[in-house]
C-alpha positions in Angstrom: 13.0 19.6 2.9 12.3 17.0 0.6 9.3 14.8 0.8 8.4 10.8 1.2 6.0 8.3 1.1 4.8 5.8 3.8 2.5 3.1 4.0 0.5 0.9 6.6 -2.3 -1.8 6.8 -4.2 -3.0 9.3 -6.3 -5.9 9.4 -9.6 -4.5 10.4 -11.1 -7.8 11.1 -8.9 -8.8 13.4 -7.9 -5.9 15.1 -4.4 -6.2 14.1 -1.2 -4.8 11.7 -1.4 -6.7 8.5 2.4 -8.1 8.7 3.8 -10.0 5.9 1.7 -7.9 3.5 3.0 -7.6 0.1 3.2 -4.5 -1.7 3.9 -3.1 -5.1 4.3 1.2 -5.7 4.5 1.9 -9.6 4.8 5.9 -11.3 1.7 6.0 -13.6 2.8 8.4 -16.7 1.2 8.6 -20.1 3.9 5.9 -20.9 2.5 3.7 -18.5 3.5 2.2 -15.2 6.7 1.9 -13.7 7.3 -0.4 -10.7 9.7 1.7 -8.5 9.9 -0.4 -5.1 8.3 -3.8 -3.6 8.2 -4.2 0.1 6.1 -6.5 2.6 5.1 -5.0 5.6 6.8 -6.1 9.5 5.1 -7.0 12.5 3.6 -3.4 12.8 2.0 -3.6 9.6 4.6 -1.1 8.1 7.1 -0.9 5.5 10.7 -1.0 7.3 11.5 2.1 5.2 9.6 5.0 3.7 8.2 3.4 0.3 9.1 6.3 -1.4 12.3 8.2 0.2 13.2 11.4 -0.2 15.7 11.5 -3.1 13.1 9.6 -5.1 10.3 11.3 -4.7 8.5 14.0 -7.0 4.6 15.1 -7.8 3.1 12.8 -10.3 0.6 9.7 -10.4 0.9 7.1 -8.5 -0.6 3.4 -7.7 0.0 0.9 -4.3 -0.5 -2.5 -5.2 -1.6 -4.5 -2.1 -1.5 -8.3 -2.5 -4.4 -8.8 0.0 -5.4 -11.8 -1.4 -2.3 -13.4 -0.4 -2.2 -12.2 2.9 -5.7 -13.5 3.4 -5.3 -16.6 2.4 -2.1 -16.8 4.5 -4.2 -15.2 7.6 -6.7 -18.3 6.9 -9.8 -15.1 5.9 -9.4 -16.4 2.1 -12.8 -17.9 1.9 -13.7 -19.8 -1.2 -11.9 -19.0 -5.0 -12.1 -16.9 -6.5 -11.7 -14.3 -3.5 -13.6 -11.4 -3.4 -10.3 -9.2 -2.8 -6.9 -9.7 -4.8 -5.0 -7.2 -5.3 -6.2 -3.9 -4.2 -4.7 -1.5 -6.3 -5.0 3.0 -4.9 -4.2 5.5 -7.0 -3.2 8.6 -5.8 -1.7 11.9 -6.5 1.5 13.8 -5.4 1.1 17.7 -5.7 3.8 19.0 -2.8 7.3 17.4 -3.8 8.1 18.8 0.1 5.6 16.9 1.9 5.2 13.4 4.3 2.1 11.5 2.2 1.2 8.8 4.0 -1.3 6.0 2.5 -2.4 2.9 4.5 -5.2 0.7 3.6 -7.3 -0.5 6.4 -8.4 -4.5 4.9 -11.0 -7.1 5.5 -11.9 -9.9 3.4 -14.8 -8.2 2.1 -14.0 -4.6 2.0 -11.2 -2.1 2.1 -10.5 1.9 2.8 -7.6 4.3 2.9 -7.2 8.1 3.6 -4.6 10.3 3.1 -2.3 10.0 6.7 -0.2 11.8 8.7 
């Protein structure tokens, strides 16, 4: 079984899925970073498709680029410029090229947190 990445947000202050949420997955390697796939989140605050399928996906470094500040402005939460939040970048690792890693980001306009899903 090969593994994949998924993604979510959730607007935490307003109690609902983050739709229309831009986001950005790039490889990190001693190189640097490679943008492997863009996607904005639907109506359930979800990418349509795994971010990272199986086929594509294998241990490493990697980094989720969430335009929040976009969204928030968009959602009318942007407040005054410069925002607090922008982009809110999470780096994580990939150990087990056979396992579901799932990585949402739960967002308000003044703070953010993410876990490792299921």
């Amino acid at each position: 079984m090969a593994g994949y990445l998924t993604t979510h947000a959730l607007d935490t202050a307003r109690g609902c899925p983050a739709a229309g949420l831009r986001i950005v997955l790039r490889r990190i390697t001693e190189a640097g970073a490679e943008v492997l796939a863009e996607a904005v989140t639907n109506a359930d605050g979800r990418t349509d498709a795994p971010i990272l399928p199986e086929g594509q996906f294998a241990c490493g470094t990697y980094e989720l680029m969430f335009h929040a500040g976009d969204y928030l402005r968009e959602s009318w939460q942007g407040g005054a410029e410069p925002m607090f939040l922008d982009v809110v970048p999470i780096r994580f690792g990939i150990n087990d090229a056979g396992a579901h890693y799932h990585v949402p980001l739960l967002l308000s306009p003044y703070g953010y947190s993410t876990y490792r899903g299921s």
